[in-house]
N, C-alpha and C positions, 0 to 999 in steps of 0.2 A: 504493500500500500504506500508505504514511505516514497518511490521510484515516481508513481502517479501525484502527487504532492507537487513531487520537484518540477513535473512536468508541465505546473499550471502558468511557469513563467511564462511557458508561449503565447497564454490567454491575459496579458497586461496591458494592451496594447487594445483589445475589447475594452477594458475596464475605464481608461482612458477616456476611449470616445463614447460612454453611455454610463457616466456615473451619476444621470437621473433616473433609471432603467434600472431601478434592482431588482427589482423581481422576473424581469425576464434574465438579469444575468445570472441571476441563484439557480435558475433552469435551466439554462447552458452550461453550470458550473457545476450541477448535478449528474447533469446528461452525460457530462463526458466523463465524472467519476463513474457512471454506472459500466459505460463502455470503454473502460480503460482496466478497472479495477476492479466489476464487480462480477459476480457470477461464479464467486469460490474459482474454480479451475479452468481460469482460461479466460476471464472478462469480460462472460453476457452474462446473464441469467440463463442459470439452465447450462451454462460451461459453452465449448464452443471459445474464442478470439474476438478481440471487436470486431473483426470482420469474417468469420466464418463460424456459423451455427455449430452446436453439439453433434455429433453423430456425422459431418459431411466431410467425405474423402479430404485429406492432404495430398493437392497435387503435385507438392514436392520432391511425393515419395515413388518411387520405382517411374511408371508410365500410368501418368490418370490416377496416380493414389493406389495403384496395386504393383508388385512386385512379382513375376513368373517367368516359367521358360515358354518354350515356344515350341516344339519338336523335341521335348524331351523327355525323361523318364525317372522321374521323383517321384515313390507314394512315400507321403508325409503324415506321419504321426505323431509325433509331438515335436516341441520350439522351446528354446528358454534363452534369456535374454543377458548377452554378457556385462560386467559393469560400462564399458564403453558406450553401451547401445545396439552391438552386434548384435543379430538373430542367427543362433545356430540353431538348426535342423536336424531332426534324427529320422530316419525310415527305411528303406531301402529302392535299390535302382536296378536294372535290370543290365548285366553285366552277362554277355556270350549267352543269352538266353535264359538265364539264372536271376532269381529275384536275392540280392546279395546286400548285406548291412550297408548303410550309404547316411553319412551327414554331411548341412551341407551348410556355407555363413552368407548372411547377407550386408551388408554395410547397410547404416544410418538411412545413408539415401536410397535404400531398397535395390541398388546394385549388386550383383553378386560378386563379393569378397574373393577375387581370384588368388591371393596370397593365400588362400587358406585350400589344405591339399593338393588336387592336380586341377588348377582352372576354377577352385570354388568346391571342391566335391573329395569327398576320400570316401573312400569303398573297400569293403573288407571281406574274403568270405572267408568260411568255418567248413574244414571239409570236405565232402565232395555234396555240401548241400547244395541243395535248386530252388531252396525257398528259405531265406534268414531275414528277418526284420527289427529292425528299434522300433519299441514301443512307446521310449519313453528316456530324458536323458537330464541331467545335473550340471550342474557348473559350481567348479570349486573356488573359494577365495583366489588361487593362483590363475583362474583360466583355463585349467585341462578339464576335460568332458569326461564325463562316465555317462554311459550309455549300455542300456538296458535291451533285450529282446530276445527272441525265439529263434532258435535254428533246427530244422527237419533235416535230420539227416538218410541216406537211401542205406539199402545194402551192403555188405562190400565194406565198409569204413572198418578202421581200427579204432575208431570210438565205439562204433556199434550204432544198430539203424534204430531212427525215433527220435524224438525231440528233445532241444537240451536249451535248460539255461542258458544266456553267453550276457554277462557283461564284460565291456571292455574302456579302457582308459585312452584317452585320447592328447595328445599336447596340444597349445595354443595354436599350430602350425596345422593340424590336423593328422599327423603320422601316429601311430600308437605310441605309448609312454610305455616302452621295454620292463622300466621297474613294479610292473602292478602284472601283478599271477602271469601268467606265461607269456613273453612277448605280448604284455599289453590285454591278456585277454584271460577271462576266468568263466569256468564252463561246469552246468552239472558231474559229475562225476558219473554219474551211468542215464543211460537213453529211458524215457519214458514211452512204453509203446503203447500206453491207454488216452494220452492227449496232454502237453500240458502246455500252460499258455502264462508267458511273465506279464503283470499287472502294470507296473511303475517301479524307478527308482529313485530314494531320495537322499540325502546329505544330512546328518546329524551332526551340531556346531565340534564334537569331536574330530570330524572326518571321516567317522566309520558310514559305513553305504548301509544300507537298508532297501532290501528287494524284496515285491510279492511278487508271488506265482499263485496258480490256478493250476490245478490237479483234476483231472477230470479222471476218475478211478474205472466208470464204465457207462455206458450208455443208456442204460434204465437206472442208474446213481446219480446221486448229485453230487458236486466235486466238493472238493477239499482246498484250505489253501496253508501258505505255510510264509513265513515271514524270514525272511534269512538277515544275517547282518555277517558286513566284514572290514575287516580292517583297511588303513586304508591303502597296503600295501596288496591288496587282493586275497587275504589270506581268508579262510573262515573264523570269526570269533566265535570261537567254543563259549565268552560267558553271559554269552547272550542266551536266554533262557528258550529253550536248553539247549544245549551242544550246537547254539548256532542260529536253532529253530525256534522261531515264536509262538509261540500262546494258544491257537485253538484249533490245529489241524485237525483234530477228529471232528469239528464241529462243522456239517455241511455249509459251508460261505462258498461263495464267488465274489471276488474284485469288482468295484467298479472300471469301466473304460478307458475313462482318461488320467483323473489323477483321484486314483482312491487314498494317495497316501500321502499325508503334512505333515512336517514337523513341526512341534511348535516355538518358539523360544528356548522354553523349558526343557527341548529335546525331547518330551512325550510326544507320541506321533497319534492320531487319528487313523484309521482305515475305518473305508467306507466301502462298501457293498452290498450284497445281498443275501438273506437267510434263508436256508429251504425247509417250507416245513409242508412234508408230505411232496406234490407237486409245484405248491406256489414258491412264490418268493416274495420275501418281505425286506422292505428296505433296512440297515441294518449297520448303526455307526462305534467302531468300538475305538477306547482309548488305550494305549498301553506307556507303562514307565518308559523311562528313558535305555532300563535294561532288559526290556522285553518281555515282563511280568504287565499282566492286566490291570490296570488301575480302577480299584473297584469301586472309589470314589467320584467317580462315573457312571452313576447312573447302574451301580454294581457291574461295571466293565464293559455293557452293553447297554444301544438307545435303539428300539426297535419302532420308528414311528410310522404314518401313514398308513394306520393298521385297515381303513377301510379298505385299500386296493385290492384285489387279487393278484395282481402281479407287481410288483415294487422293485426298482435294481439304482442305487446309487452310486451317480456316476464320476462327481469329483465334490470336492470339500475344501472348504477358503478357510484362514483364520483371519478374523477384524485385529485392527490396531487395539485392541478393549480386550481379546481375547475372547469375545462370542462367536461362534464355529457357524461356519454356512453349509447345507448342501443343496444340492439338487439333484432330485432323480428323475429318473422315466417310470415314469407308472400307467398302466393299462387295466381295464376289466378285461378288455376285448381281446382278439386275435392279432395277427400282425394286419388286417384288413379295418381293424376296430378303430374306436378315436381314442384316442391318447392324449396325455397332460404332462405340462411336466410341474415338480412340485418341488417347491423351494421352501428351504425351513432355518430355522434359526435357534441355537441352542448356548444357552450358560456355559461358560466354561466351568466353572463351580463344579453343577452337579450332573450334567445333562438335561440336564429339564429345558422344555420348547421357553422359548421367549418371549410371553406374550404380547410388548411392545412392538414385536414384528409382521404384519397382516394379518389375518385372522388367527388367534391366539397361535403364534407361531410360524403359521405356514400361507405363500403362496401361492396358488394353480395358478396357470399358465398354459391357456388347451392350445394344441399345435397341430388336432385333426390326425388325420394318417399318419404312421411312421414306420421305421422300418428296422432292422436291427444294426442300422446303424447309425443310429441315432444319435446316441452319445454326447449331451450337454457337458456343455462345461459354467465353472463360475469363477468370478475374480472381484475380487474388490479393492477398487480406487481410496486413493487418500484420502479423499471427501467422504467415502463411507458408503459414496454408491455401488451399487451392485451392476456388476456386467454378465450374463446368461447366454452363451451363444448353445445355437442346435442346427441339425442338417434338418430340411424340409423335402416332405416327400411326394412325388404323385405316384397317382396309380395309371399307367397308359397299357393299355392291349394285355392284359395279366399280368403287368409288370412293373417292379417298383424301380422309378427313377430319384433318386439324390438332385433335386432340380435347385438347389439353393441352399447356401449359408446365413441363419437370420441371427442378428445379435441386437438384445433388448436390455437398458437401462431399470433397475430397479432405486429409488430413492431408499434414503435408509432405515425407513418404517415401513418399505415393502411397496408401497403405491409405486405404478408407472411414473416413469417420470417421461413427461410430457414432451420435451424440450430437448431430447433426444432423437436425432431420424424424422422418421415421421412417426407420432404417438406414440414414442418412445421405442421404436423398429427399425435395424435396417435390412434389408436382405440382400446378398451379395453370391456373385457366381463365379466359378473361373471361365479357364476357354472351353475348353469341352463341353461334352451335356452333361457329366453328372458333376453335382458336388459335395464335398465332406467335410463338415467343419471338424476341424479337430482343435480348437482353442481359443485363448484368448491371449494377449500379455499387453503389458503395460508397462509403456518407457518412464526413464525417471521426469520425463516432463507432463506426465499424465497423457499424452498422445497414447492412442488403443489401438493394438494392429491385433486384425482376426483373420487368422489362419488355418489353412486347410490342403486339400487336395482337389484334384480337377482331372477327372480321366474319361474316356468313351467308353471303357466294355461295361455296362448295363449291369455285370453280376459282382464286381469285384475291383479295388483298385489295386490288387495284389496279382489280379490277371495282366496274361500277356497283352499289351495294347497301350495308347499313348496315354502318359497321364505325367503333372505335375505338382508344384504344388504352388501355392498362391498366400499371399499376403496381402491385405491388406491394411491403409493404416487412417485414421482417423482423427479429427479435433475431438477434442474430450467435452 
């Protein structure tokens, strides 16, 4: 505010030639405070620049306020944002026919970071796999990337065929970091041939990593998960409870999608998912210590809400500057042909308990019509306290479900829309292709909002062979 003060000198020179006129100069002296200074983030009402609204592209950034390739082959899965302002990318690219581990940087101005691996891109594979993916990746105080995901390996391997673990450690340059588990790379120890699928990975203020996975034990079962932590040299921490493994793998969960797993200050971490009880699932937020013991002081170590649903799966989870926890899930009665909602809620740190100062004692629905299973909202929250919700929108064409847009919606911090956002607090966003996948949100340190995703053409998959990339876009706040 101080900066806009200083700036009234330019207006002395008005004051001069209409010093019988006070009251219309108080209104010109207002006006320009409102549009210089006001609007919390960004100097309107409602956020946004004196001269561009909340929610409306920065065309600064990449071409037209989005950033992508053009004939390339990026599926994008998750982004997180270096202190500089770089977006590093995790997912995989399709290398000799093979869908192979692939992160990739973009600069500030939505350019791609050619200094970073070969041209912008380092790509890794594992094996004689044909199909390895990042699902999910960290950034450490120094800069190097741990990066999370899935690798399927065939026959024939001296690993042994089936799926495995891989996280791997990357340097600021993009080549692997040799000092972290094998040439840069650490791997389940034996092949799962019933399914298994890695959740997210996160960073605890120690440095040790923390990884979920999703077990899927057998086909008329519901799976399993299990929480691993390691050191930060790639090793397994054995005192992480127990020998490594966290807390409730007998207990039928699945992970959410995008980011089931925060830290919080405190280094007590959130995981968020889903519960199966019988065939459904129930949304399902558990808190554990810092050393992988439940913390039963929550809510006795589990918050099982939005019990009306029949089908409930949460998908990612924010902490506020205050310490009240966000999520949001997908929840259905219906089919995957059904209408669907998503439902955002808000919870004490304290004890778990819903916050009733947040929409309806707690919780807000948000119906989004049709969806499809890949849905996968995400939530983040701005320094002002607003809420940012993105999700993939779906049609239904000729029996088939198309990803036809990326929508992201502004929440005020008592849950009401806020208005003054997009339009009625919406934007929707596509890449080049016809389908598309939101897979986030981040936010730079100047509150500017880039939402993220992928763009591909094969109708069933963006892990299918066929052209796909991935898209940024970024935002006045």
């Amino acid at each position: 505010m101080a900066e806009c003060f200083a700036n009234l000198t330019n207006y002395e020179w008005v004051i001069s030639l209409n010093k019988n006129n006070y009251i219309i100069l108080l209104f010109v002296w207002l006006t320009f405070l409102l549009s210089s200074c006001g609007g919390g983030s960004g100097g309107r009402i409602g956020g946004g620049s004196p001269l561009q609204p909340a929610g409306t592209p920065d065309l600064s950034y990449g071409v037209s306020g989005k950033s992508t390739l053009q004939n390339g082959s990026f599926n994008l899965n998750g982004a997180a944002l270096q202190p500089d302002g770089k977006s590093v990318l995790a997912g995989s690219s399709i290398v000799s026919g093979s869908n192979q581990f692939a992160l990739s940087r973009v600069n500030m101005s939505g350019s791609l970071d050619t200094a970073f691996g070969s041209n912008g891109f380092s790509t890794t594979s594992f094996g004689n796999s044909t199909n390895s993916y990042f699902v999910s990746l960290t950034i450490q105080p120094d800069n190097n990337v741990i990066a999370a995901g899935t690798a399927e390996i065939l026959p024939g391997s001296v690993l042994g065929s089936g799926t495995f673990y891989v996280v791997a450690r990357y340097l600021p340059n993009g080549s692997l970091d040799s000092s972290f588990g094998t040439n840069g790379i650490v791997n389940s120890p034996n092949a799962s041939n019933s399914g298994l699928i890695v959740n997210a990975v996160a960073l605890q203020s120690t440095g040790k990593i923390l990884l979920a996975v999703t077990q899927f034990i057998a086909s008329n079962k519901p799976p399993s998960f299990d929480i691993l932590r390691f050191n930060s040299n790639g090793t397994l921490d054995i005192t992480f409870s127990p020998s490594g493994f966290g807390g409730l793998s007998v207990i039928p969960f699945q992970f959410g999608r995008l980011k089931p797993i925060v830290v919080q200050p405190d280094d007590k971490f959130l995981v968020g998912g889903a519960l199966y009880v019988n065939i459904n699932r129930s949304c399902a937020l558990v808190r554990y210590n810092a050393d992988g013991t439940p913390d039963l002081n929550f809510s006795n170590g589990m918050v099982i809400p939005f019990s009306s649903s029949a089908d409930c799966f949460i998908t990612s989870v924010a902490v506020q500057l205050d310490g009240k926890i966000l999520v949001v899930a997908q929840t259905s009665g219906q089919s995957l042909t059904g209408s669907s909602y998503l439902a955002v809620a808000r919870f004490n740190s304290v004890d778990g308990s819903l916050d009733n100062s947040f929409g309806n004692q707690g919780v807000v629905n948000i119906p989004v019509g049709t969806v499809g299973s890949d849905f996968a909202p995400d939530i983040v929250v701005q320094k002002d306290g607003k809420i940012l919700v993105s999700w993939s929108s779906y049609i239904l064409s000729s029996a088939m479900f198309t990803l036809s847009s990326s929508t992201l919606a502004r929440l005020l911090p008592d849950g009401n829309i806020d208005i003054y956002f997009g339009t009625n607090g919406m934007i929707t966003d596509a890449g080049p292709y016809s389908n598309t996948a939101n897979r986030g949100v981040l936010i730079q340190n100047d509150s500017k909002i880039i939402s993220f995703g992928t763009s591909f053409d094969n109708p069933i998959s963006p892990a299918s062979f066929g052209q796909s990339t991935f898209f940024l876009s970024r935002y006045w706040p």
